[in-house]
Structures are given as C-alpha cells and as structure tokens.
C-alpha positions in Angstrom: -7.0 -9.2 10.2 -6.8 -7.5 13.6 -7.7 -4.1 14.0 -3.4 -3.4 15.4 -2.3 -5.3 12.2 -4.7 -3.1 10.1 -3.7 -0.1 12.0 0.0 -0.6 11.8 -0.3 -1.6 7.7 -1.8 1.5 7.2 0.9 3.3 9.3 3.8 1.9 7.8 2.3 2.0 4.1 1.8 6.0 4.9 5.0 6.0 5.8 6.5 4.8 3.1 5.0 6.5 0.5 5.5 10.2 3.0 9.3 9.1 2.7 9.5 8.3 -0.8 12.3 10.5 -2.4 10.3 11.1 -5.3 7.9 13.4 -3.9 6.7 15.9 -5.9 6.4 13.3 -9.1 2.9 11.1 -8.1 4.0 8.4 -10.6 6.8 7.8 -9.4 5.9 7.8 -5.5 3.4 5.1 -6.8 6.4 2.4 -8.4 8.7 3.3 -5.6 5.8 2.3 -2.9 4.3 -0.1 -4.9 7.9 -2.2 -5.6 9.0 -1.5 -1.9 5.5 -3.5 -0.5 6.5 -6.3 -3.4 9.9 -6.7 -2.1 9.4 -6.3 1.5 5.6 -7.3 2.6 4.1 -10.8 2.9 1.8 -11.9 0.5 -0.8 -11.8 3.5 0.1 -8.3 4.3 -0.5 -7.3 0.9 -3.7 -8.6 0.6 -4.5 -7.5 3.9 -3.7 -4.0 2.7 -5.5 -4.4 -0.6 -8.6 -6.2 1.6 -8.8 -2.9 3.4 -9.0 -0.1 1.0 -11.5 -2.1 -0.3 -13.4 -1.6 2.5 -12.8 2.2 2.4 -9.3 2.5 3.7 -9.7 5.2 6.5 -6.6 6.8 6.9 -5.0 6.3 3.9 -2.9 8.9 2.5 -3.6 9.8 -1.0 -0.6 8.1 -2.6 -0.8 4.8 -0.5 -4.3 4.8 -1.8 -2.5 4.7 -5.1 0.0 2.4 -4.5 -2.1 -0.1 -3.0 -4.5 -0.3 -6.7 -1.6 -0.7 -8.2 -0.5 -3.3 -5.8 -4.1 -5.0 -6.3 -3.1 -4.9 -10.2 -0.1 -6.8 -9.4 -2.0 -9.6 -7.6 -5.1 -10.0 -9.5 -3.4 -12.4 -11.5 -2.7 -14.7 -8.4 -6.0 -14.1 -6.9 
C-alpha cells in the first residue's frame, strides 16, 4: 500500500462518514459507512483500510475509526 492510496482511503472514508445523513445518531453513521465501503470498496481496499488503523490510523475521524472495526468484524471471517 502506497502512501497516495493510503492517503486518499483515508480521505474518502472521512468523507463518507462526514456526509453520512445520519449524523447526530453514531450507530447509525457506523452501518451507513460500514455497508457503503461493503458495497462500493475492493476487497483490497478494505483491507488496506482495516491494515491501516491497525497501525494507528493517523487521520482518521472518529466515526471512520468506528466504521472501519466494524468493517474488520465483517471480514474476520474471510481472513
């Protein structure tokens, strides 16, 4: 993983959980992330994503932080 590919990941998984219409409801903004990076990511940008929180996930935002372990939930089984 490059350090562009990690940096724009992190930008557009920011993104999405800033533009989530359920803000104000941190459950929610969690499943409507989490279910828009299973419909729309690569398997190898979800594990790139997972891969990097893992390794401390500078510049995540709070919620992509919690989108992403529930993400890494998801894929344990396939791991």
């Amino acid at each position: 993983m490059t350090k562009e590919s990690t940096t724009h990941l992190v930008k557009m998984i920011n993104q999405i959980a800033a533009n989530c219409p359920f803000q104000g409801d941190p459950a929610a903004v969690t499943e409507a992330t989490t279910n828009h990076i299973h419909k729309f990511w690569a398997h190898s940008m979800k594990e790139d994503i997972v891969a990097y929180l893992e390794s401390g996930g500078e510049g995540l935002s709070p919620a992509a932080v919690e989108a992403i372990r529930a993400l890494d939930a998801d894929l344990r089984p396939t791991r």
